[in-house]
Kinemage of the C-alpha trace (Angstrom):
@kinemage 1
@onewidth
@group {chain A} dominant
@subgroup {mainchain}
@vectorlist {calphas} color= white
{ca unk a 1} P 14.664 -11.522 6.960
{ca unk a 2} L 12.339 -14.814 7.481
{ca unk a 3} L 10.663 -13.140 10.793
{ca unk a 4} L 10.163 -9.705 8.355
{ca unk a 5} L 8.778 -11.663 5.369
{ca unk a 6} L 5.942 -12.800 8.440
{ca unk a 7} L 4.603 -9.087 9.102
{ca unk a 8} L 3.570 -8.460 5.370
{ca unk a 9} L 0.920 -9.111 3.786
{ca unk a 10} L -1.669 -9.195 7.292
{ca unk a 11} L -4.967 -7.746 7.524
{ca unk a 12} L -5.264 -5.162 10.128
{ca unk a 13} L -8.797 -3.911 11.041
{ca unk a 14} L -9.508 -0.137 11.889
{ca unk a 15} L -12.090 1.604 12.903
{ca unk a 16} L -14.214 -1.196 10.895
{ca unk a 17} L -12.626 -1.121 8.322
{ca unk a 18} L -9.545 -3.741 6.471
{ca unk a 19} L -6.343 -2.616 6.081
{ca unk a 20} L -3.814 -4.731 4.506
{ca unk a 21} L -0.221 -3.677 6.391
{ca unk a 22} L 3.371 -4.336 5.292
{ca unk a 23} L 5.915 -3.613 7.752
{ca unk a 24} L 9.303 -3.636 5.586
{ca unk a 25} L 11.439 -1.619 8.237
{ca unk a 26} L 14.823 -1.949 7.856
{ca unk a 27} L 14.926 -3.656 5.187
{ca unk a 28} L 17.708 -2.786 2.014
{ca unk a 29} L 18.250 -3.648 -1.489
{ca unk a 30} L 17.403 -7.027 -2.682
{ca unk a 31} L 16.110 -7.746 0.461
{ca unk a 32} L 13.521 -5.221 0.142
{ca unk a 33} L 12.610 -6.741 -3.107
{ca unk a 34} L 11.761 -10.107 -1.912
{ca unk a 35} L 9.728 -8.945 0.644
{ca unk a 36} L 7.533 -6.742 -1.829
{ca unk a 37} L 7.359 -9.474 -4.378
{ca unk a 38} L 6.321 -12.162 -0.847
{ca unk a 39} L 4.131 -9.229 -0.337
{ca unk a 40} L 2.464 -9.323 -3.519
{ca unk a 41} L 2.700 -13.211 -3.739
{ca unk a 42} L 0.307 -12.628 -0.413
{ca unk a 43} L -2.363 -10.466 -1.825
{ca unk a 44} L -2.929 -12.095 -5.129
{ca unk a 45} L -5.288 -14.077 -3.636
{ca unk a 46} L -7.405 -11.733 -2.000
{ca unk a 47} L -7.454 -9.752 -4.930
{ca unk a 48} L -9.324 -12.530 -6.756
{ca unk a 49} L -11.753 -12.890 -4.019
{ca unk a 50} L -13.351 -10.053 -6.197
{ca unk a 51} L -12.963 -7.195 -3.390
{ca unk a 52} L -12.430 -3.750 -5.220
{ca unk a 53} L -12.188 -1.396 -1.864
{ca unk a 54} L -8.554 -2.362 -0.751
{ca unk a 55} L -7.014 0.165 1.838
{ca unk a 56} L -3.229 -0.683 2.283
{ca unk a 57} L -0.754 0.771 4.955
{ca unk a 58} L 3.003 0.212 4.437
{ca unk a 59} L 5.571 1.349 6.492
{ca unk a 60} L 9.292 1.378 5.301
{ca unk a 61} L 11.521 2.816 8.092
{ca unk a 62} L 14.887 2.903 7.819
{ca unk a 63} L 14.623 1.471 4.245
{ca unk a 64} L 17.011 1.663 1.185
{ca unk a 65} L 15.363 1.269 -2.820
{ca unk a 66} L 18.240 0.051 -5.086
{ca unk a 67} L 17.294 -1.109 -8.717
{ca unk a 68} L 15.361 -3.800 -8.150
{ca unk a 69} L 13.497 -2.388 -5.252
{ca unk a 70} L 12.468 0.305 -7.154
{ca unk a 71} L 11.114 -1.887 -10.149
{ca unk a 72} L 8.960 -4.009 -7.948
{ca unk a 73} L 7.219 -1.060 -6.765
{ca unk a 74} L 6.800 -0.108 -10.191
{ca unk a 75} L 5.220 -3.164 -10.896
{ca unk a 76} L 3.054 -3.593 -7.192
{ca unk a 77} L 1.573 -0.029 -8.509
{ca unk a 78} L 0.733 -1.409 -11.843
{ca unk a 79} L -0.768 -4.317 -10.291
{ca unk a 80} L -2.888 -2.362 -7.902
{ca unk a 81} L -5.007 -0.245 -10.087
{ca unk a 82} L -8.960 -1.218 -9.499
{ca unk a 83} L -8.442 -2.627 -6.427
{ca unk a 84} L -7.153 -0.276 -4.350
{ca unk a 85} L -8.920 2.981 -2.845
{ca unk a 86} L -6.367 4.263 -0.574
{ca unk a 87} L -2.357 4.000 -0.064
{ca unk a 88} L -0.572 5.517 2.933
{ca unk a 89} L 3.148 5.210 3.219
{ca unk a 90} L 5.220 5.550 6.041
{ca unk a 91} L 8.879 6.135 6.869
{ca unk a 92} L 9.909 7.240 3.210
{ca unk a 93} L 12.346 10.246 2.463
{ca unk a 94} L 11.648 12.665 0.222
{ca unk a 95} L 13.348 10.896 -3.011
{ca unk a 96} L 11.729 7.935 -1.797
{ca unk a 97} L 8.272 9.596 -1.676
{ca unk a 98} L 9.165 11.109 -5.476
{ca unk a 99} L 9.900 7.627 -6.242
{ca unk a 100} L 6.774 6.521 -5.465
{ca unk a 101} L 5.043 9.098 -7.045
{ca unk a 102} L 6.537 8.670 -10.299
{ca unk a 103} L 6.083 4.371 -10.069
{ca unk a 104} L 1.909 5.713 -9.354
{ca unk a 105} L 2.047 8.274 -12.270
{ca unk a 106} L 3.708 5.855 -14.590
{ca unk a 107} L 1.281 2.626 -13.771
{ca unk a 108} L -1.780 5.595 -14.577
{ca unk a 109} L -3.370 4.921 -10.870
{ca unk a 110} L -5.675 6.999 -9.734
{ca unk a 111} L -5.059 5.883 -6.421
{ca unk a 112} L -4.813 8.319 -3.263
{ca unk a 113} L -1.760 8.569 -2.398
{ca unk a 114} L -0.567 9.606 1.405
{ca unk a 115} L 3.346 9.912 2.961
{ca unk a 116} L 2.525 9.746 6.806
{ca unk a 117} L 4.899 10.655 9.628
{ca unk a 118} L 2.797 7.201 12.124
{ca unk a 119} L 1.687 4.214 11.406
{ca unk a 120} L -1.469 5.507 13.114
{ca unk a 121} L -1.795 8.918 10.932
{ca unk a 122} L -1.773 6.590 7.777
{ca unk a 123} L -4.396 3.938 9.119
{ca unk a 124} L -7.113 7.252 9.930
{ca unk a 125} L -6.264 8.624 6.937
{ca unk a 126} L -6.880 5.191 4.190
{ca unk a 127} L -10.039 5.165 6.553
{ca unk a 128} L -11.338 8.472 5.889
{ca unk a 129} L -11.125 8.016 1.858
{ca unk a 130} L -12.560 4.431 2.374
{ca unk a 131} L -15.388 6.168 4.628
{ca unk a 132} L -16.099 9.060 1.777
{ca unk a 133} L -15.614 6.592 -0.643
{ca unk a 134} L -18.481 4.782 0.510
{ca unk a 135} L -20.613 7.449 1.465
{ca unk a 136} L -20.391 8.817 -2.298
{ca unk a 137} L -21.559 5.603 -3.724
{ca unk a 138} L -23.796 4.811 -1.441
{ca unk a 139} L -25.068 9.003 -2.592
{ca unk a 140} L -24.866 7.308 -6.075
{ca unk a 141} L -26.955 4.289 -5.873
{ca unk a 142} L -30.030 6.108 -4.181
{ca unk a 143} L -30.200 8.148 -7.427
């Protein structure tokens, strides 16, 4: 688990733009906790850097939510609100993906939501919203 706890948290650039990527593959149970709390532990300080126009990419193949799992997220989507633009997951199942949904619905995000298929489908897509994003305030500010 020590080498997995390594790959979350990093900030991946695409296209120009800063992803923040979580690779929890594999992981199960209480071990998937840990690594989304580590995960959190991570980002906490770049969310108080003051940067509202987060894009994050998280990829959880092969994956297993038990209780606690599924309360972290809860509480990651809570925590996200206003700093986030854009979330793509990959790797989830279909209950996982309803999960998800209903941990988003719950914390009241308005945050785009995306279940990709590749690692590469998320990243373009948490790019395009960033991109139109910033093309409809920058529309905004010339009025």
């Amino acid at each position: 688990m020590g080498e997995r706890l390594n790959k979350t948290g990093e900030i991946i650039e695409y296209e120009g733009a800063q992803i923040l990527f979580n690779d929890f593959s594999g992981l199960k149970g209480q071990e998937l906790a840990d690594a989304l709390k580590a995960s959190t532990k991570v980002m906490l300080p770049k969310m108080a850097s003051g940067k509202r126009d987060w894009l994050s990419v998280n990829v959880f193949n092969d994956c297993f939510f038990d209780e606690a799992a599924t309360k972290i997220v809860m509480k990651v989507h809570k925590g996200m609100v206003g700093y986030f633009v854009a979330v793509a997951d990959v790797g989830l199942s279909s209950i996982q993906s309803m999960a998800v949904k209903l941990a988003d619905s719950l914390s009241g995000s308005k945050i785009p939501i995306k279940f990709a298929d590749t690692v590469e489908e998320a990243k373009k897509w948490v790019v395009e919203v960033y991109k139109e994003r910033m093309k409809q305030k920058a529309q905004l500010e010339k009025r």
